[in-house]
C-alpha positions as a Markdown table, in Angstrom:
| # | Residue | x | y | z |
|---|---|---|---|---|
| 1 | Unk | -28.0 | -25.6 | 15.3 |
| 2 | Unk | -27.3 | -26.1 | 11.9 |
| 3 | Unk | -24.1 | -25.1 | 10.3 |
| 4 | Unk | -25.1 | -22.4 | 7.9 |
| 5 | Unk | -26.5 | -20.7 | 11.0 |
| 6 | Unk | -23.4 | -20.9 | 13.1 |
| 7 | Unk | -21.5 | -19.4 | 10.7 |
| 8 | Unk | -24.0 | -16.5 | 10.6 |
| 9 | Unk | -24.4 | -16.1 | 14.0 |
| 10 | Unk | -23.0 | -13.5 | 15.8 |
| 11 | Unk | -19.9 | -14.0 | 17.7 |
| 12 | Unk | -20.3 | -13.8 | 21.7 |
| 13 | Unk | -19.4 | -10.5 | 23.5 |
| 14 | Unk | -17.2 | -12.2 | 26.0 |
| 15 | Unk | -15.2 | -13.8 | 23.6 |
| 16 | Unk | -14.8 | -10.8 | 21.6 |
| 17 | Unk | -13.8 | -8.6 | 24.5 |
| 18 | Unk | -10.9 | -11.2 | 25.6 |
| 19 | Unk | -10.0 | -10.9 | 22.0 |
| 20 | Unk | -9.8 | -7.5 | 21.6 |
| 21 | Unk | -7.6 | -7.1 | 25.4 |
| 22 | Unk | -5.0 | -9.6 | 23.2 |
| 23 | Unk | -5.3 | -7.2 | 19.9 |
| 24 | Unk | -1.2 | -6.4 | 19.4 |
| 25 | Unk | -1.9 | -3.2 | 18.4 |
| 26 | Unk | -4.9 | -2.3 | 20.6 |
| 27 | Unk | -2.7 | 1.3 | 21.9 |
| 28 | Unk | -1.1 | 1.7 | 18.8 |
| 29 | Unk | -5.1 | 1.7 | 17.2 |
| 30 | Unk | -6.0 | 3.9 | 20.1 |
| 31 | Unk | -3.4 | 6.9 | 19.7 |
| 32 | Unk | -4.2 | 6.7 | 16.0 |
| 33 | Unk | -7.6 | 7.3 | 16.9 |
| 34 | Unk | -6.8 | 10.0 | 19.4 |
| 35 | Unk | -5.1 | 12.2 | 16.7 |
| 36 | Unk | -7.3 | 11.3 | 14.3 |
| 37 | Unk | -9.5 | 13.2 | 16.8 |
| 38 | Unk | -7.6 | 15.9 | 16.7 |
| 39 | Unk | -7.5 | 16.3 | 12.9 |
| 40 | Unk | -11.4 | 16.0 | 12.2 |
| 41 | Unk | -12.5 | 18.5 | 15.4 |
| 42 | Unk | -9.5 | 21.0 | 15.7 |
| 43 | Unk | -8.8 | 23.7 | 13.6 |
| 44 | Unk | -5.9 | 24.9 | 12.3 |
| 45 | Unk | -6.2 | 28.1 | 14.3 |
| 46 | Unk | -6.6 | 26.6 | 17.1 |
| 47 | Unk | -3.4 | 24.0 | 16.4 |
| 48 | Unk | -1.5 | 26.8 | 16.3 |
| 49 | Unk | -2.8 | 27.9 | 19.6 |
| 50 | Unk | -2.2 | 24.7 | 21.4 |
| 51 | Unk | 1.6 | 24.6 | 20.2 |
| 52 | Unk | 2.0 | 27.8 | 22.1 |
| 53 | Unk | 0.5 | 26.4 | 25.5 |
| 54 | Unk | 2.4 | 24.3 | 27.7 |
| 55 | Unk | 1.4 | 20.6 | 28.2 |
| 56 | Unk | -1.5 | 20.7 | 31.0 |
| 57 | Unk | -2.9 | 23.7 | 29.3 |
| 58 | Unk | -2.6 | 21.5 | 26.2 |
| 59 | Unk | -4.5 | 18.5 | 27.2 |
| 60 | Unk | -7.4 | 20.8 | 28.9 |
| 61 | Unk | -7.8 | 23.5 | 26.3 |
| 62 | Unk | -7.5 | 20.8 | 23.7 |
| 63 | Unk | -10.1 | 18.2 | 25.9 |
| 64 | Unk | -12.7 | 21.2 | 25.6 |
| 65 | Unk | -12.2 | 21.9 | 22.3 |
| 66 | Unk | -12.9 | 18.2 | 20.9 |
| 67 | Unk | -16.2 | 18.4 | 23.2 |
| 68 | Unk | -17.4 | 21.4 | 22.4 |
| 69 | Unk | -16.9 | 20.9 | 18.4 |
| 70 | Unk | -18.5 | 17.2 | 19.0 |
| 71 | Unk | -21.3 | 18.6 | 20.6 |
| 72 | Unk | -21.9 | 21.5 | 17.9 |
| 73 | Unk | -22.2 | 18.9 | 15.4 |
| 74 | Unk | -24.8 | 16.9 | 17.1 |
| 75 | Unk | -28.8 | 17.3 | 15.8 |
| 76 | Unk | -30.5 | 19.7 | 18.4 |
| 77 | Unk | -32.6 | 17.3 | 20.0 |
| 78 | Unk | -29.0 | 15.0 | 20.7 |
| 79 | Unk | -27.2 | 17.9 | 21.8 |
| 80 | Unk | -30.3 | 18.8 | 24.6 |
| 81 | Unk | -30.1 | 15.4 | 25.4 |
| 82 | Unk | -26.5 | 15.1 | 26.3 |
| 83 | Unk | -26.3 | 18.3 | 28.1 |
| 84 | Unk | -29.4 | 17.2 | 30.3 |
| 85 | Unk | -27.6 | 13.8 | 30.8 |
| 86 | Unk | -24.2 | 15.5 | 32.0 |
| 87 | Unk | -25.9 | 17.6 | 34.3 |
| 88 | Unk | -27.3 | 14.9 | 35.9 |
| 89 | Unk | -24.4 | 13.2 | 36.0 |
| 90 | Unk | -22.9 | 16.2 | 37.9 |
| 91 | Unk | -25.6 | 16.8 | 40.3 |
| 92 | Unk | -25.4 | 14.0 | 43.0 |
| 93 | Unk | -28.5 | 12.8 | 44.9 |
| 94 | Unk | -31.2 | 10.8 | 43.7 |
| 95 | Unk | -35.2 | 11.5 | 43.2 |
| 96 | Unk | -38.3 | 9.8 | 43.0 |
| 97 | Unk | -41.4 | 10.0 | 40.9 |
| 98 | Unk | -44.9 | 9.0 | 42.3 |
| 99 | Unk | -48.0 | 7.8 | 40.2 |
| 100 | Unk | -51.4 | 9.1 | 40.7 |
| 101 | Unk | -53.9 | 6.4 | 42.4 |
| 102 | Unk | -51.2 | 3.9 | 42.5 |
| 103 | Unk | -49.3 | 3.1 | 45.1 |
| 104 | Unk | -46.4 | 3.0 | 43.4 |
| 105 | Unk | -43.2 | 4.8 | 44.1 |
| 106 | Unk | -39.6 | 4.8 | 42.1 |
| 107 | Unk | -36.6 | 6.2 | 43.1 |
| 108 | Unk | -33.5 | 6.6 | 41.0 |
| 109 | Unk | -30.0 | 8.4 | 41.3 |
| 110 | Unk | -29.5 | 11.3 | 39.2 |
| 111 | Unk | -26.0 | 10.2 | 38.2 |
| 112 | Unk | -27.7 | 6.8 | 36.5 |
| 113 | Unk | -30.3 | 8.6 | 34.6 |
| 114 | Unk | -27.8 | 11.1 | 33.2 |
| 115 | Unk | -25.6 | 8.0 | 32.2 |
| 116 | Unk | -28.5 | 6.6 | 30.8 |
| 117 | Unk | -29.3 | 9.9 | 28.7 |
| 118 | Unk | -25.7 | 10.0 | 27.6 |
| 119 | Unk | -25.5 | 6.0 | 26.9 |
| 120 | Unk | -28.7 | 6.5 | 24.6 |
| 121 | Unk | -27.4 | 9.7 | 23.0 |
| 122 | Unk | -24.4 | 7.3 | 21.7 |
| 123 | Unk | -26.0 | 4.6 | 20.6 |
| 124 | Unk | -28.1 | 7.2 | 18.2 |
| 125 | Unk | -24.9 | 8.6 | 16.8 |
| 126 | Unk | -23.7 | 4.7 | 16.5 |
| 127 | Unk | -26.6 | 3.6 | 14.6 |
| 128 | Unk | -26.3 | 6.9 | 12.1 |
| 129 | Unk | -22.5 | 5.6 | 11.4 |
| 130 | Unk | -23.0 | 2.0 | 10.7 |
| 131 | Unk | -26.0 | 2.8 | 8.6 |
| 132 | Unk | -23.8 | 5.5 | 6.7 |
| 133 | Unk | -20.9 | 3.0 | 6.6 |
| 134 | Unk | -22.9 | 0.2 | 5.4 |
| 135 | Unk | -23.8 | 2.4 | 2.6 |
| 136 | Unk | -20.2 | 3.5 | 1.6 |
| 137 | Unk | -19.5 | -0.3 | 1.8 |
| 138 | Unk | -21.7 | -0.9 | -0.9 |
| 139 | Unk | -20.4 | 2.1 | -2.9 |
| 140 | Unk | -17.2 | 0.5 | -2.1 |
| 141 | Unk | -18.0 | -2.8 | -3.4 |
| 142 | Unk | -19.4 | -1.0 | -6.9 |
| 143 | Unk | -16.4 | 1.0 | -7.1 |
| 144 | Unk | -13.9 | -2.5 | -7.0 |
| 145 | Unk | -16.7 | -4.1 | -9.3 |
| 146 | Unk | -15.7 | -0.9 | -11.9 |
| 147 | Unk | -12.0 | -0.9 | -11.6 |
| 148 | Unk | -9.9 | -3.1 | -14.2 |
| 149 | Unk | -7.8 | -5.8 | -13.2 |
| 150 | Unk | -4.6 | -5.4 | -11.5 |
| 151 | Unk | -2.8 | -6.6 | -14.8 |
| 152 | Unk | -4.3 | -6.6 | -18.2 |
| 153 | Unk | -3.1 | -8.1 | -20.9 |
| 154 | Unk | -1.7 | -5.6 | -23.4 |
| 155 | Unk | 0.8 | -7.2 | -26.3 |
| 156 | Unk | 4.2 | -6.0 | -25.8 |
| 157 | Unk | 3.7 | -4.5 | -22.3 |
| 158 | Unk | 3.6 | -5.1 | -18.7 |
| 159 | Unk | 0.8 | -3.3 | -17.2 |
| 160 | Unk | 0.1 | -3.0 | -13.2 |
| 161 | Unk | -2.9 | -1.2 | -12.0 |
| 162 | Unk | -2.9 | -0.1 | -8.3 |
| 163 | Unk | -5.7 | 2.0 | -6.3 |
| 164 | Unk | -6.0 | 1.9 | -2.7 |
| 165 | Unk | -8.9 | 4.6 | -1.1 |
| 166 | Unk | -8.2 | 6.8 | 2.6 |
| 167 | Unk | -11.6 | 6.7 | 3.4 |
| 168 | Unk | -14.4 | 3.7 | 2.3 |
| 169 | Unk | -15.0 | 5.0 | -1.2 |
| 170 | Unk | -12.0 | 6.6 | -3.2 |
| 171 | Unk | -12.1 | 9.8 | -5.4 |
| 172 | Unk | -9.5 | 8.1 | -7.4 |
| 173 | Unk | -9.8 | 6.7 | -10.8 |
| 174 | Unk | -8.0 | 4.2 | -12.3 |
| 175 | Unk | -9.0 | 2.9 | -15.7 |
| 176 | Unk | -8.2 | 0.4 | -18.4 |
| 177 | Unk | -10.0 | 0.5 | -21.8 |
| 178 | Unk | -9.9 | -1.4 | -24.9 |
| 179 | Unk | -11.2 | 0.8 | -27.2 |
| 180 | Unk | -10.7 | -1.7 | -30.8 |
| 181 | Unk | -8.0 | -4.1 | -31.9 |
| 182 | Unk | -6.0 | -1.2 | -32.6 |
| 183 | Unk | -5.9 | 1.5 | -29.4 |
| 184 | Unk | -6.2 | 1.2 | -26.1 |
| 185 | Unk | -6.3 | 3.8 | -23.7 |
| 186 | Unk | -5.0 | 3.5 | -19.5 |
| 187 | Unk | -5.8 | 6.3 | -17.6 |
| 188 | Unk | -6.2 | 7.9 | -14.1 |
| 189 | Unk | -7.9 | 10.5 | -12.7 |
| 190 | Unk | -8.3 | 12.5 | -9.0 |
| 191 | Unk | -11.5 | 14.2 | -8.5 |
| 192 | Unk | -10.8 | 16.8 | -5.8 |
| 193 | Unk | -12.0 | 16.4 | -2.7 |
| 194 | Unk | -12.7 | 13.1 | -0.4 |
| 195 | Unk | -15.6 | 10.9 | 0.1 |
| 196 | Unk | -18.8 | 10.4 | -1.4 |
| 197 | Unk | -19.3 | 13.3 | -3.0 |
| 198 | Unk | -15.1 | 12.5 | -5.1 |
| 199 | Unk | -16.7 | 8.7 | -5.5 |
| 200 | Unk | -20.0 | 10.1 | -7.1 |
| 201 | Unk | -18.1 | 12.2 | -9.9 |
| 202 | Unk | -15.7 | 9.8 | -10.3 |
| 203 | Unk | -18.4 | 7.1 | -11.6 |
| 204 | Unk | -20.0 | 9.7 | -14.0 |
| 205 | Unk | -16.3 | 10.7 | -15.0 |
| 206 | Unk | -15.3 | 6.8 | -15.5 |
| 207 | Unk | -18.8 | 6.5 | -17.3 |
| 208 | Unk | -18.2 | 9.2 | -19.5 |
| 209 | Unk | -14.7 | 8.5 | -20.7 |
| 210 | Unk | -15.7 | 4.9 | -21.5 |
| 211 | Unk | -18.7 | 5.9 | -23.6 |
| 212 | Unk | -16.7 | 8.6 | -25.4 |
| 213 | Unk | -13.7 | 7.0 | -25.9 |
| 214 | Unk | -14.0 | 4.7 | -29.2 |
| 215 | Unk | -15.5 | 7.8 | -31.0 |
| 216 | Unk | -12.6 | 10.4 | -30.4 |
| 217 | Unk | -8.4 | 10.4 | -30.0 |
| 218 | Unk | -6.9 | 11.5 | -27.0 |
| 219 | Unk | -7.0 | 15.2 | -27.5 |
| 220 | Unk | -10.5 | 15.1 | -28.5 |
| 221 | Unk | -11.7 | 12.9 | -25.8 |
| 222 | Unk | -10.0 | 14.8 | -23.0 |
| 223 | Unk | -11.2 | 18.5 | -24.2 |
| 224 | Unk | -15.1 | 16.8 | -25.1 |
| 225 | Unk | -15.0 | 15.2 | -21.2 |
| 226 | Unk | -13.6 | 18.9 | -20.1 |
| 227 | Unk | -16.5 | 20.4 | -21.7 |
| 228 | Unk | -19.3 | 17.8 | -20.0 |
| 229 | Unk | -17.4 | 18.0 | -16.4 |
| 230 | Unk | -17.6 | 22.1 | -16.8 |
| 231 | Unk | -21.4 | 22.0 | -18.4 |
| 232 | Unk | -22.7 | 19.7 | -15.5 |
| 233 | Unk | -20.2 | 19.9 | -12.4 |
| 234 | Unk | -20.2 | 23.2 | -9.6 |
| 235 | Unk | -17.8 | 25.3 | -10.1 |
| 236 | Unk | -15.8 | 24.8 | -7.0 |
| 237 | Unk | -15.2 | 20.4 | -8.6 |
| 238 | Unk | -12.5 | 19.9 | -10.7 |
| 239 | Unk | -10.6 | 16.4 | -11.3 |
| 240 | Unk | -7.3 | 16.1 | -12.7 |
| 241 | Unk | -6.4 | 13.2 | -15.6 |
| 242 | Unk | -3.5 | 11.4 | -17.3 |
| 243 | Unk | -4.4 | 9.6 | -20.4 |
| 244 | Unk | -2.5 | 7.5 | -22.1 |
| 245 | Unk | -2.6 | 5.9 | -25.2 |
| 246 | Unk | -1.0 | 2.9 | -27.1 |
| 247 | Unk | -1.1 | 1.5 | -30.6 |
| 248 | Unk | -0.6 | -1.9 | -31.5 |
| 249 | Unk | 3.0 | -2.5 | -32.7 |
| 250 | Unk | 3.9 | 0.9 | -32.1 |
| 251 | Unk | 6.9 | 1.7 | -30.5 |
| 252 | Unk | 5.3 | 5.2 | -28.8 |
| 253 | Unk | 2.8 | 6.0 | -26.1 |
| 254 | Unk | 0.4 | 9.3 | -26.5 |
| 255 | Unk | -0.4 | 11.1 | -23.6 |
| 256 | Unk | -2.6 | 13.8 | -22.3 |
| 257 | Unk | -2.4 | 15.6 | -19.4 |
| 258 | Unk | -4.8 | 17.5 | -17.7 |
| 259 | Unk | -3.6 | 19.0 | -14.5 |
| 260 | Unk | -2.4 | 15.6 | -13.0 |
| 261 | Unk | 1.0 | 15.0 | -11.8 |
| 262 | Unk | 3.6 | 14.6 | -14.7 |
| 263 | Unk | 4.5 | 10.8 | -15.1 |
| 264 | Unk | 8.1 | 9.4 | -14.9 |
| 265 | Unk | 9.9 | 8.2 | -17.9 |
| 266 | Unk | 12.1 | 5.7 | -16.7 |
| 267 | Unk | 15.0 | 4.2 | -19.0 |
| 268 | Unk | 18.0 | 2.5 | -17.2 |
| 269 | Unk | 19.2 | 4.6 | -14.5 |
| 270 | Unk | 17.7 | 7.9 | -16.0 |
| 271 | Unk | 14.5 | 9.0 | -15.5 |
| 272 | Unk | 12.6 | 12.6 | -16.6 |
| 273 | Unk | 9.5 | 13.8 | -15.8 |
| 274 | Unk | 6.4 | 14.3 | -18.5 |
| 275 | Unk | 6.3 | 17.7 | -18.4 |
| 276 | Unk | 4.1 | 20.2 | -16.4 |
| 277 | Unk | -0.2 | 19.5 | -17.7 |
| 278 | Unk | -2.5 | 21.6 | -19.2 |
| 279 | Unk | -5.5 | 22.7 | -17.1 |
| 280 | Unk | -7.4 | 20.3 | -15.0 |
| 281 | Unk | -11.3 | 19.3 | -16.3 |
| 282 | Unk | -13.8 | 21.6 | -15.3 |
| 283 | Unk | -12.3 | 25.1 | -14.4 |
| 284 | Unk | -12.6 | 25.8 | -18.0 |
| 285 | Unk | -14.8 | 25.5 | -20.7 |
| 286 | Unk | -12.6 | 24.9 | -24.3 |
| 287 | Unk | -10.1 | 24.2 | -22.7 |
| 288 | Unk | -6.9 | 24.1 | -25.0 |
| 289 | Unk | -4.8 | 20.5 | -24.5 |
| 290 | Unk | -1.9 | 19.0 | -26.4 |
| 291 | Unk | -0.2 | 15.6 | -26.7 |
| 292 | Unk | 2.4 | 14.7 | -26.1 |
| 293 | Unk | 4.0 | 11.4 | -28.0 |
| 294 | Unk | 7.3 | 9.5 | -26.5 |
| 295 | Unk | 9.1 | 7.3 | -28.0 |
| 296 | Unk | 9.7 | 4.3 | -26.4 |
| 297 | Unk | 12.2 | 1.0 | -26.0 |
| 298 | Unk | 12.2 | -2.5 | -24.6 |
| 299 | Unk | 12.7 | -2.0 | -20.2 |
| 300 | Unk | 11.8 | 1.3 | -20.5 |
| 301 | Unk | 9.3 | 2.3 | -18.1 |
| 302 | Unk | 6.6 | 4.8 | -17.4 |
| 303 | Unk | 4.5 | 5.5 | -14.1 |
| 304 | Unk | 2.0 | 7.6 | -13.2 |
| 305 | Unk | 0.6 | 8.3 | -9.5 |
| 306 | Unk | -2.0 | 10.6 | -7.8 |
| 307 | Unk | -0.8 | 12.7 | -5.4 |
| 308 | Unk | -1.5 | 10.4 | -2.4 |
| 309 | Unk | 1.6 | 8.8 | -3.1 |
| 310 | Unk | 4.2 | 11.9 | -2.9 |
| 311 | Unk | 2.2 | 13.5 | 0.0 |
| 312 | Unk | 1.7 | 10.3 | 1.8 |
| 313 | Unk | 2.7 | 11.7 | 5.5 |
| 314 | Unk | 4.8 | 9.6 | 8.1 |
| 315 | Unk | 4.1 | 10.3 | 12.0 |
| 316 | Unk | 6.9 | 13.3 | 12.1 |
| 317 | Unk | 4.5 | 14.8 | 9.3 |
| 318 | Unk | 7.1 | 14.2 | 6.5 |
| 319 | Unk | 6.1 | 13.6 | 3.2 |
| 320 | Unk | 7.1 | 11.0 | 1.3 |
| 321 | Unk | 8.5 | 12.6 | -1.6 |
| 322 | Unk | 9.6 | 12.9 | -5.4 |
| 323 | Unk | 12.8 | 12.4 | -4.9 |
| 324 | Unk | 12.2 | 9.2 | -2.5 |
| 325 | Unk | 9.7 | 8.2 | -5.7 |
| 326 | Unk | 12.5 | 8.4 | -8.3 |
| 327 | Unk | 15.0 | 7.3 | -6.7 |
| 328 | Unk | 13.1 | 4.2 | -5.8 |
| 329 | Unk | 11.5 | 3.8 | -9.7 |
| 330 | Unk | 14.9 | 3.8 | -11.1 |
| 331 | Unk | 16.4 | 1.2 | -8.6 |
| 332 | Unk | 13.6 | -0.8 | -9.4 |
| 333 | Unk | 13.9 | -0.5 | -13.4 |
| 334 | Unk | 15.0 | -3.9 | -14.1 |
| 335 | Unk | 11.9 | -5.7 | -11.9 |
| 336 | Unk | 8.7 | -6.4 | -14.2 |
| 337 | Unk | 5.6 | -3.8 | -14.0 |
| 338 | Unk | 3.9 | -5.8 | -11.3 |
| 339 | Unk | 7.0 | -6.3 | -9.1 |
| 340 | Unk | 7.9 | -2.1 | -9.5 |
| 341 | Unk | 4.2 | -1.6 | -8.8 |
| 342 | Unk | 4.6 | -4.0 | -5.4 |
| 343 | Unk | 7.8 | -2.6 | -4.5 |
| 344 | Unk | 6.2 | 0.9 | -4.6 |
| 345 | Unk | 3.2 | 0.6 | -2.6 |
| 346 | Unk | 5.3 | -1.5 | 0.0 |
| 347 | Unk | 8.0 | 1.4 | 0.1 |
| 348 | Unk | 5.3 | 4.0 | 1.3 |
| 349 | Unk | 3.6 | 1.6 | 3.5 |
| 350 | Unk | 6.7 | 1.1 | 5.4 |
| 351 | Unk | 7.3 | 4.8 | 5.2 |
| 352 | Unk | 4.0 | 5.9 | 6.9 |
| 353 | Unk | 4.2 | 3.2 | 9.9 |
| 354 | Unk | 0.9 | 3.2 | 11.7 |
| 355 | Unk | 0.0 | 6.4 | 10.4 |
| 356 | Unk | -3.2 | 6.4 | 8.0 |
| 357 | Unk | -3.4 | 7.8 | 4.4 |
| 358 | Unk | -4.3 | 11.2 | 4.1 |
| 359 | Unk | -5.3 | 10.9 | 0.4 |
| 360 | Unk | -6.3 | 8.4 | -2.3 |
| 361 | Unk | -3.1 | 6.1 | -3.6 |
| 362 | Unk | -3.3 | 5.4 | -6.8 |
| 363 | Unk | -0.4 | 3.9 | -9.4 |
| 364 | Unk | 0.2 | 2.7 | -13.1 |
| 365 | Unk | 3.3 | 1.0 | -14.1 |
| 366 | Unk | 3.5 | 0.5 | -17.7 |
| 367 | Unk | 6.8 | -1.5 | -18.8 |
| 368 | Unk | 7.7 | -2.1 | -22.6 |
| 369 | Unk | 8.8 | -5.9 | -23.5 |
C-alpha cells in the first residue's frame, strides 16, 4: 500500500475503541454531554419542575422527558419506526415468516428485529448530523478564511484580534480594515442568535461594512449599514457593533457604538467604561448615532468583548463577570496587546473548567506605543 493511501485510510475500529477506553477525560466528556442533554431537550418549565422532585423522581421524570422531546423531533416515518422497534423489543418471543412455493422458512426473535429497527433509525439521524456538520465545517473554514489576522500591523499600536465560536460557525464578527493610508477602522459585531442562521448575517454584515466603508466616516457608515440591515433583515434579527476608528499620527480613537457592550479604557491602574450605545442595527430605521472621540497616550489601553466573555458560565452557573474582566485588564496593563489578549482568553478558560461556551467569545485589545 502506498503511503499517500495509508495516510488516508481509515483508522481500524479496534484500535480506535482501545483508544477511546484510555481517553483521560472520557467521563468528564460524557457528563458534559448528559447536561448538554438536558439543556437542548428540557425546558425551562419543566427545570423548575425537576428541582422540586426528589432524586428518583428526578432521574425518571427527567429520563421521559429527554425521550419524549427526542422522539417529537424525529421525521414521522423515524418516529413510527422507533416506536415499532421498541415494542418489539418489549414483546419477547420470536416469529417466523414462510414464502409461498418455497420451502423456505425463517425464524427470528422479536427483541432482534426491534433492535434492528432502532439500530437503523440511529444510523439515519447519524448520517443527517455528519452531513449537516460537514457543511457547517465548511462554513467554518470560510468564516476563518474572512477573519483578519490575529495581529495586524497598525503604526503606533498593538493590535490583537481574538474570536473563538460555541457552536461550528460563530455569529460573531471580528474585523480589521484598511480603509487608505490614512484611516483604518477595527470593529466587532454580534448578530443575535446562534448558528447558521447568526453566521449567514454575519457574512452579508462583514460584506457590507467592507464595501461601504472607504466611502463614509464612522457615523455615516454605521447609520447607512443600520438602514441596509433594517431594509433587508426580519424584524425579530438585530446585531450589535463597536466601531472604531484610527488616524494616522493621531493621538485619538473614534468610536461608534451601536448596542454593543461599552469598551474599557484602560490607563495605569484606572480604567472607565465607553459609555452606554446607541441602538443596535436593525430595530430601527434612521437610527440616530454619535461618536464618541478619546484621547489617547502611550500604555493606554482599550478592549472591547461580545458578551460571551462576561456571561461565560462556570459549572455552579456563575458568570464570569465585569468586575472579574476589569480587574483582570488593569492587572494586565503593562503586558503588550497580544499578551493581555492571551491572558484574557486563558483567564475564562480556566474559569469555565470543562464546561462549554454558551455564546460566541470574541476580543480586541488595542494598545498605544
Amino acid at each position: 500500500m502506498s503511503e499517500a493511501n495509508k495516510n488516508t485510510s481509515e483508522p481500524g475500529l479496534g484500535q480506535t475503541i482501545k483508544e477511546d477506553i484510555h481517553e483521560d477525560s472520557l467521563f468528564k466528556n460524557f457528563y458534559r454531554d448528559i447536561k448538554e442533554l438536558k439543556e437542548f431537550y428540557i425546558s425551562t418549565e419543566k427545570k423548575k419542575k425537576l428541582e422540586k422532585m426528589n432524586p428518583f423522581k428526578r432521574v425518571f421524570f427527567l429520563t421521559l422527558w429527554i425521550l419524549k422531546s427526542m422522539i417529537l423531533k424525529l421525521t414521522p416515518t423515524r418516529r413510527l419506526l422507533l416506536l415499532i422497534g421498541v415494542i418489539l423489543i418489549i414483546i419477547s418471543g420470536s416469529f417466523s415468516v414462510s414464502f409461498a412455493d418455497a420451502d423456505l422458512r425463517i425464524s427470528m426473535g422479536r427483541a432482534l428485529l426491534g433492535g434492528a429497527i432502532v439500530v437503523v433509525v440511529l444510523m439515519l439521524e447519524l448520517k443527517d448530523k455528519l452531513l449537516a456538520r460537514d457543511e457547517l465545517e465548511a462554513g467554518r473554514k470560510v468564516q476563518q478564511a474572512l477573519m483578519p489576522e490575529q495581529n495586524p500591523y497598525l503604526e503606533g499600536w498593538s493590535v490583537w484580534l481574538y474570536s473563538r465560536s460555541a457552536n461550528e460557525v460563530c455569529g460573531d464578527l471580528v474585523d480589521y480594515l484598511h480603509i487608505n493610508d490614512e484611516r483604518t477602522g477595527i470593529l466587532m459585531a454580534d448578530v443575535a442568535g446562534k448558528g447558521l442562521n447568526a453566521a449567514l448575517l454575519t457574512a452579508k454584515l462583514q460584506a457590507t461594512i467592507r464595501a461601504l466603508a472607504p466611502d463614509y466616516d464612522a457615523i455615516s457608515l454605521v447609520t447607512k449599514v443600520n438602514n441596509i440591515f433594517y431594509r433587508e433583515n426580519l424584524r425579530n434579527i438585530f446585531a450589535s457593533l463597536i466601531y472604531f476608528e484610527i488616524r494616522k499620527g493621531s493621538n485619538s480613537i473614534k468610536l461608534v457604538n451601536a448596542g454593543h457592550y461599552p469598551s474599557y479604557h484602560c490607563r495605569g491602574n484606572q480604567i472607565k467604561e465607553s459609555g452606554k450605545g446607541d441602538i443596535a442595527l436593525g430595530l430601527m430605521k434612521d437610527a440616530v448615532y454619535k461618536e464618541v472621540v478619546s484621547e489617547i497616550e502611550p500604555g493606554d489601553v482599550i478592549l472591547a468583548y461580545s458578551d460571551g466573555v462576561t456571561e461565560a458560565r462556570n459549572h455552579k452557573g456563575e458568570f464570569y463577570g465585569n468586575a472579574r474582566l476589569s480587574n483582570l485588564l488593569c492587572s494586565l496593563a503593562g503586558k503588550s496587546a497580544n499578551e493581555i489578549g492571551n491572558e484574557v482568553v486563558k483567564a475564562i478558560d480556566k474559569f469555565i473548567g470543562d464546561v462549554r461556551l454558551h455564546d460566541d467569545l470574541s476580543i480586541i485589545v488595542l494598545k498605544k506605543q
